[in-house]
C-alpha positions as CSV (number, residue, x, y, z in Angstrom):
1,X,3.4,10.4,-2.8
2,X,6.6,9.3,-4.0
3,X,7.3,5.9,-2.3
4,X,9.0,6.1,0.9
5,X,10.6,2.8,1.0
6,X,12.6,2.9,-2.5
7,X,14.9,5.4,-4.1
8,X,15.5,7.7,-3.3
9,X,14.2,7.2,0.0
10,X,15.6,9.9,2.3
11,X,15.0,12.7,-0.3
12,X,11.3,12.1,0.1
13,X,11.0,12.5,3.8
14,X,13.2,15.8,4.0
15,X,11.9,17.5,0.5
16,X,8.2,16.7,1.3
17,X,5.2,15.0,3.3
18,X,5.0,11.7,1.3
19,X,5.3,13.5,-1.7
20,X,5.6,12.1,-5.6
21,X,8.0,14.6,-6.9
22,X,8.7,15.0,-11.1
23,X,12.1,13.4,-11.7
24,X,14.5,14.0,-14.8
25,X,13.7,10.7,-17.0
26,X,16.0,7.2,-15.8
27,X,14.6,6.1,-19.2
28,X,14.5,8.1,-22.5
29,X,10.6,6.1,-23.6
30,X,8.0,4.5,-21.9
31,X,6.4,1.8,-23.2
32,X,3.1,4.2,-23.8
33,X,3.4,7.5,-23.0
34,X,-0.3,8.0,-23.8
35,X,-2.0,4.9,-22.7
36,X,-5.5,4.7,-24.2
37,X,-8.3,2.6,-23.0
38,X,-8.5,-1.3,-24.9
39,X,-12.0,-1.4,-22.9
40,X,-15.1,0.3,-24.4
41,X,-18.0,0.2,-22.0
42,X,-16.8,-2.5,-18.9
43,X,-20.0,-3.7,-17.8
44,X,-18.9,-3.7,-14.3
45,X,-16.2,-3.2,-12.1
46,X,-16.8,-5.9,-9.8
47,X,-14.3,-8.6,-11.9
48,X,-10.7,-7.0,-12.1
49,X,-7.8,-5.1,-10.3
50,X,-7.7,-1.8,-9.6
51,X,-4.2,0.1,-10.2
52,X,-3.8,2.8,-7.8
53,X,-1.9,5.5,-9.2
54,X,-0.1,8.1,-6.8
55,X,0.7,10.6,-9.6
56,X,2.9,13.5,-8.9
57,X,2.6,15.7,-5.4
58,X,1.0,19.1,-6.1
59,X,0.1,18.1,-9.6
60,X,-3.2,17.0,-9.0
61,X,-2.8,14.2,-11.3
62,X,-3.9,10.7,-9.1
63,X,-5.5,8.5,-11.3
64,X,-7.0,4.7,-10.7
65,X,-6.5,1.8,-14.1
66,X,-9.2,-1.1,-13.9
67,X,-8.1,-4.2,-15.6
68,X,-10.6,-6.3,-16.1
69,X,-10.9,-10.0,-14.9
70,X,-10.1,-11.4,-17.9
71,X,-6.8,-9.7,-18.4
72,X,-8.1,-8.5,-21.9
73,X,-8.6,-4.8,-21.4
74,X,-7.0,-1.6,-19.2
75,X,-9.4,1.7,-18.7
76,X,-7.7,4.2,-18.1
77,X,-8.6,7.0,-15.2
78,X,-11.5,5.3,-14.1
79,X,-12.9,7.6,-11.4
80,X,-12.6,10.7,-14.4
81,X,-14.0,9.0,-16.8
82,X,-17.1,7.8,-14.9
83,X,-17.5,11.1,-12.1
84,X,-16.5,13.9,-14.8
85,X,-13.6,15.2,-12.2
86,X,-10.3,14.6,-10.8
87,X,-9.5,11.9,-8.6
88,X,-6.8,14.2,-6.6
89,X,-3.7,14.8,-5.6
90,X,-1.8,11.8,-4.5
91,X,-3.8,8.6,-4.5
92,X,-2.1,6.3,-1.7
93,X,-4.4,3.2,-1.2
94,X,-7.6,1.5,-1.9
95,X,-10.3,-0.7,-0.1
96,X,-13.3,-2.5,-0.6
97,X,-16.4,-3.0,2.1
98,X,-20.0,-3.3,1.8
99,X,-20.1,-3.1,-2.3
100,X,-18.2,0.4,-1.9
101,X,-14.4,1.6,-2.7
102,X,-13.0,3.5,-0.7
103,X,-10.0,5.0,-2.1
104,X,-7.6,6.7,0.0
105,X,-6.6,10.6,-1.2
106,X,-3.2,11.7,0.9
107,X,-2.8,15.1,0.0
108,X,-6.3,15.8,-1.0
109,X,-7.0,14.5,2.7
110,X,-10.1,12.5,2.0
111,X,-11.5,9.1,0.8
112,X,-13.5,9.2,-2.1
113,X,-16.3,6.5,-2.1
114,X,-17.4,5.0,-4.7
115,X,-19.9,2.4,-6.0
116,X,-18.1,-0.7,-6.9
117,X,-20.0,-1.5,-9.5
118,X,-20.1,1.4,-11.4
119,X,-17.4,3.7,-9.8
120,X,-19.6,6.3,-9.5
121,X,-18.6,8.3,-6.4
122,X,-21.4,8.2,-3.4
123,X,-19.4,10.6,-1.1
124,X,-16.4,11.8,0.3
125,X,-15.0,11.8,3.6
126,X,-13.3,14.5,5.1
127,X,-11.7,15.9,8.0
128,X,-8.4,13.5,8.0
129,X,-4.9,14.7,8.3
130,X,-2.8,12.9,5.0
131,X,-4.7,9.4,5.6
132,X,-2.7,6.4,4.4
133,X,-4.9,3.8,4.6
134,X,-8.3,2.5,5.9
135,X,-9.5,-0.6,7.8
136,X,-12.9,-2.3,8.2
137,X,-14.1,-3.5,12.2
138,X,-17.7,-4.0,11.3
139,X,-19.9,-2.8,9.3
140,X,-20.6,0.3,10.9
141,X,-16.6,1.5,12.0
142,X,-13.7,2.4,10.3
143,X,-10.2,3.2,11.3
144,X,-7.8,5.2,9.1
145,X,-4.5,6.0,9.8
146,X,-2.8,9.4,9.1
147,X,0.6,10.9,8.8
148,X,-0.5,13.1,11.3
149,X,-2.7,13.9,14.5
150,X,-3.5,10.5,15.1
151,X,-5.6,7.3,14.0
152,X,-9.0,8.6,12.7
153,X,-12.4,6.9,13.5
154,X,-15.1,6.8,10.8
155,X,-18.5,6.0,11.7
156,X,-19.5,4.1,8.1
157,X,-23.4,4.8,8.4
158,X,-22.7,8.8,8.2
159,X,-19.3,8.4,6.3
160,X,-17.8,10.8,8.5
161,X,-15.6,11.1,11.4
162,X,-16.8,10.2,14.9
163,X,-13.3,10.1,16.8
164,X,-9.4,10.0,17.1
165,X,-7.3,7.9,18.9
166,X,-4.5,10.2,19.8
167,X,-1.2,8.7,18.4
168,X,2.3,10.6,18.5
169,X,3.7,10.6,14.8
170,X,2.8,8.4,11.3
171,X,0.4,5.5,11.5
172,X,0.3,3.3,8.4
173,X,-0.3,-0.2,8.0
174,X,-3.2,-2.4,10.0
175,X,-4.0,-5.8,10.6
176,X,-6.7,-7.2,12.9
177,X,-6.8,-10.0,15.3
178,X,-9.7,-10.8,17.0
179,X,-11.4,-7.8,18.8
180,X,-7.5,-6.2,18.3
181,X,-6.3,-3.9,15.5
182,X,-2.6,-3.5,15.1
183,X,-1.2,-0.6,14.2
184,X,2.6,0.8,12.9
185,X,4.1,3.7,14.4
186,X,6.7,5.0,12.7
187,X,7.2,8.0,14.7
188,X,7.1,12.1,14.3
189,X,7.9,12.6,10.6
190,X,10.2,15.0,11.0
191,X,12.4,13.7,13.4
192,X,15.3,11.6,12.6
193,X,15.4,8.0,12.3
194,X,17.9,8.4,15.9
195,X,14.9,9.9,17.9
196,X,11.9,7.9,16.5
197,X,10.5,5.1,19.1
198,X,8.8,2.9,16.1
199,X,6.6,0.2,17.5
200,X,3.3,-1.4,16.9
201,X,0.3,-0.5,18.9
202,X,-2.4,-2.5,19.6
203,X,-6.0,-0.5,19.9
204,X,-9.3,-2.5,21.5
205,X,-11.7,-1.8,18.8
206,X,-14.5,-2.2,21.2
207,X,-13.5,0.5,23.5
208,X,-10.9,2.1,20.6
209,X,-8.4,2.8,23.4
210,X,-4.7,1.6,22.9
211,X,-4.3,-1.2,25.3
212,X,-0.6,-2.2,24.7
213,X,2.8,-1.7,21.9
214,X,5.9,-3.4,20.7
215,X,8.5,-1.8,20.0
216,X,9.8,-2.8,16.7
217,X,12.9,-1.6,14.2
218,X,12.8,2.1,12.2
219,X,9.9,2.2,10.3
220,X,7.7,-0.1,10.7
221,X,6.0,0.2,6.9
222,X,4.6,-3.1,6.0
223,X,2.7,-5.6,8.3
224,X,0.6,-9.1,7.4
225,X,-0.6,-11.9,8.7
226,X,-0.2,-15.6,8.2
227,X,-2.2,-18.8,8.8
228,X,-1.1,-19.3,12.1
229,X,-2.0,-15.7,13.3
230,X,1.6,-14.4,13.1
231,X,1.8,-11.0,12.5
232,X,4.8,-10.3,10.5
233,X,6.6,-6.4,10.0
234,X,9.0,-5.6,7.8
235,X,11.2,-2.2,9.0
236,X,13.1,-0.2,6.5
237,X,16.1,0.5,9.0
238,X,14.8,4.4,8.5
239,X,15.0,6.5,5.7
240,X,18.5,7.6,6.6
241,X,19.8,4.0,6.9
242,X,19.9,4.0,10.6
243,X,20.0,0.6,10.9
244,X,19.9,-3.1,9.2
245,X,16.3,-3.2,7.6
246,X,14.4,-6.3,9.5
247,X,11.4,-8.4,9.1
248,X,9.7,-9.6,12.8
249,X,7.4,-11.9,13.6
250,X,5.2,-11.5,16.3
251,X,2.6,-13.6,18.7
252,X,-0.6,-11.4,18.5
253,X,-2.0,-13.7,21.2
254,X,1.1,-13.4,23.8
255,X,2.0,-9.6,22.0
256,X,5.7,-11.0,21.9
257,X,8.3,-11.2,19.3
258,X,8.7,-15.0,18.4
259,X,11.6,-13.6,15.7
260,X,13.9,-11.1,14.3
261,X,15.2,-11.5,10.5
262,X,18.2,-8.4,9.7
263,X,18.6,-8.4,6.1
264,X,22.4,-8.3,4.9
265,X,22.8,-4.3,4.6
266,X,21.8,-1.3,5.2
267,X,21.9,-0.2,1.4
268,X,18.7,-2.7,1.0
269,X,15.5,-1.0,0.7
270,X,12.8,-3.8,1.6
271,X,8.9,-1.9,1.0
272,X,5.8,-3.9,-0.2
273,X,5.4,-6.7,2.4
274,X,2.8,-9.0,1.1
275,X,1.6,-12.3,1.3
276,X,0.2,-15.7,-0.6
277,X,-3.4,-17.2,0.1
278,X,-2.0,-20.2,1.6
279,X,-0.5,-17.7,4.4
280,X,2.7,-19.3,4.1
281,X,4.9,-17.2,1.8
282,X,5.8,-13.7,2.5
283,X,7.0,-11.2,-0.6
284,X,8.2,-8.1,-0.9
285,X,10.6,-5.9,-2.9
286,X,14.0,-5.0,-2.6
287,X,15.5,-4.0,-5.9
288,X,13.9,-7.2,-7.3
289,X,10.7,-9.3,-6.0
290,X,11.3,-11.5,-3.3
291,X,9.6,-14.6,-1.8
292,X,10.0,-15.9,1.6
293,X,8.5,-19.4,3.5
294,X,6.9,-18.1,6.7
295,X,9.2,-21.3,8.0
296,X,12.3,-19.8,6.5
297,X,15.4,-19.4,8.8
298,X,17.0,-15.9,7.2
299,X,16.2,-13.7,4.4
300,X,16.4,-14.7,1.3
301,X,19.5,-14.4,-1.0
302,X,18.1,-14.4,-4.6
303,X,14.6,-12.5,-6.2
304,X,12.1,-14.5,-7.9
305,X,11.9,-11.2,-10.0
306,X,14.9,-9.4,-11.3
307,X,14.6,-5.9,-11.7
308,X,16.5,-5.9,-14.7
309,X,17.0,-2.0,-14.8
310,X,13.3,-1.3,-13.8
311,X,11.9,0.6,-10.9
312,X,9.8,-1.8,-9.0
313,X,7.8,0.3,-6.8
314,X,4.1,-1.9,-6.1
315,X,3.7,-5.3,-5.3
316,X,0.2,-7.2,-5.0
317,X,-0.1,-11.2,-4.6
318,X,-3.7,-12.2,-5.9
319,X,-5.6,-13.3,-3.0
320,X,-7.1,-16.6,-4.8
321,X,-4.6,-16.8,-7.9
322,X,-1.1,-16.3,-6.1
323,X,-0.1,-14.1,-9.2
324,X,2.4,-11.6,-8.4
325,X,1.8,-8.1,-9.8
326,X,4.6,-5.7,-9.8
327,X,4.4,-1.6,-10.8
328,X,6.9,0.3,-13.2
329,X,7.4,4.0,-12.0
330,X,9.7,4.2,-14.4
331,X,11.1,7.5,-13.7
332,X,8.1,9.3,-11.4
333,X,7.0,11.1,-14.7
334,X,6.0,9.1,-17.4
335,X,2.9,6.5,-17.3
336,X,4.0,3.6,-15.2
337,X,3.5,-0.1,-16.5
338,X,2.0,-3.2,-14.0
339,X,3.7,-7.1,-14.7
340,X,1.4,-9.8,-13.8
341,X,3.5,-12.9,-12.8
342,X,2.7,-16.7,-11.8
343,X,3.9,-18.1,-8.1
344,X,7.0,-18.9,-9.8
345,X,8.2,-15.7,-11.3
346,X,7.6,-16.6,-15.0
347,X,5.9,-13.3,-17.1
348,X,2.4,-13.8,-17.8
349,X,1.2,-10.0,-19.0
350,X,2.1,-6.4,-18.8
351,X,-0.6,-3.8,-18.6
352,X,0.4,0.3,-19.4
353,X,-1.1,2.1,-16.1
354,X,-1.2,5.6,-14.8
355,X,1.7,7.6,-13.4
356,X,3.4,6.0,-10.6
357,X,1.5,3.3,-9.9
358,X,1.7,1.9,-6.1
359,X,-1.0,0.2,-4.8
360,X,-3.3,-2.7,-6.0
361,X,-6.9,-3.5,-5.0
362,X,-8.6,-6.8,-6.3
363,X,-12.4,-6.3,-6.8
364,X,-14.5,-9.1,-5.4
365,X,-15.1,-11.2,-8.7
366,X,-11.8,-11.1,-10.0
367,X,-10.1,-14.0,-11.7
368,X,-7.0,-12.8,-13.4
């Protein structure tokens, strides 16, 4: 899937359904065209980051890099090298539950699931409608959000698909609050940014009915939460620049909005909200990388990160470190390279990954 929040946005949504198209090269090298493995035989995959990598729509290329804990090695196509088989054709996100991955196949529409530990695949799961991502209740329900046809359930004992919760348009991100998931709408993909009614809908995931929504900006893509329970969205504006990009904060308790943030133009692109382990400090990417106090009174003016001609596309903050890591597309066709940078911006590593690399998913003993 080519990323729908950065450029060029709008060609993605009327060319193709989250699609990863070749481009003509912005650069004339990558850093490694050919990236080889630095690890021999990683004795587990529990201790590292996983690099999601989208690869190009149609081509079938999709791809996952493992860097280990240490920061001292990069495999290379992980779920090939240890199933024998293609991953698929656009890899859009990754999750861990229960010692299993489940990684998240958009135009393949399944979820591959694998054993952590050796990323050996245990199963695949079937019957969704371009899933984007997938989010633990318990430990025996799923929900996963499509571009399409609804929010699907998955019943985790028989990894497969027990229910839908009938939605108008693209789900994508969740975030759960007590016994209430939330859940962006961003509205029927083919409609213009004029006639989509973006809002965030909260489902009951005892009963898994939608018991309430807010409406929010255009395109609601990225939501978190911080450590006093506020939900925060960032909204594009729409992919045809609608209207000023925002960032909300919201009272999952009172289902208000507590705040609205416009950022200062339509010609910025914010994608990739994230947020620190203290739960104070929001980041996300708009040209460069971005950092924001939770207590802040406007959008930031300055990056932490300059993009310094690069094509920031994936942004991950480690979820006991604080280290910011921050994909490369490059230019869609060659392999894509991941930064890895402290709290305060300063380069620590760089790591050659797959092609178009867009997601990030720390394994549960990582220390990088």
């Amino acid at each position: 899937m080519r990323n729908p929040f950065l450029f060029p946005f709008f060609l993605f949504f009327l060319v193709s359904a989250l699609s990863s198209c070749s481009k003509l090269s912005i650069r004339e090298k990558s850093p490694d065209p050919e990236p080889e493995d630095t690890a021999s035989i990683p004795l587990s995959y529990q201790n590292g980051i996983f690099v999601i990598n989208e690869g190009n729509y149609s081509w079938g290329n999709a791809s996952i890099s493992f860097i280990d804990g240490m920061g001292h090695s990069t495999v290379q196509d992980v779920f090939q090298k240890e199933n024998g088989r293609k991953l698929g054709d656009v890899a859009q996100s990754m999750n861990i539950f229960n010692g299993f991955g489940y990684v998240v196949v958009n135009n393949s529409n399944r979820i591959e699931v694998v054993d952590i530990t050796t990323f050996k695949s245990v199963g695949a799961i079937t019957g969704l409608f371009m899933p984007r991502f997938i989010e633990f209740i318990d430990s025996s329900k799923a929900y996963v959000t499509n571009l399409q046809r609804g929010i699907s359930i998955l019943d985790l004992s028989s990894g497969k698909i027990s229910g839908t919760i009938p939605v108008n348009g693209w789900t994508e991100n969740m975030v759960v609050y007590r016994r209430l998931m939330f859940v962006s709408l961003i509205g029927e993909f083919k409609e213009p940014s004029s006639g989509r009614k973006p809002q965030i809908i909260v489902i009951d995931t005892q009963t898994d009915k939608i018991t309430d929504s807010i409406p929010t900006g255009k395109e609601p893509i990225g939501m978190v939460i911080d450590k006093h329970n506020k939900i925060w969205v960032l909204c594009s504006g729409g992919y045809d620049q609608f209207e000023m990009p925002s960032l909300m904060k919201i009272n999952p308790y009172l289902l208000t909005t507590e705040a609205v943030f416009d950022f200062p133009a339509t010609a910025s692109r914010p994608s990739r909200l994230s947020i620190n382990p203290a739960g104070d400090t929001l980041c996300f990417l708009n040209g460069g990388v971005y950092q924001m106090s939770t207590e802040s009174p406007g959008i930031p003016l300055h990056p932490v990160v300059e993009p310094e001609g690069r094509l920031f596309y994936g942004l991950a903050v480690h979820p006991q470190t604080g280290h910011l890591y921050v994909s490369d597309a490059i230019d869609y066709v060659q392999n894509g390279v991941v930064y890895q940078y402290n709290p305060h911006g300063q380069l620590i590593k760089q790591f050659v990954v797959g092609r178009i690399p867009g997601y990030f998913c720390f394994a549960p003993d990582n220390n990088l």
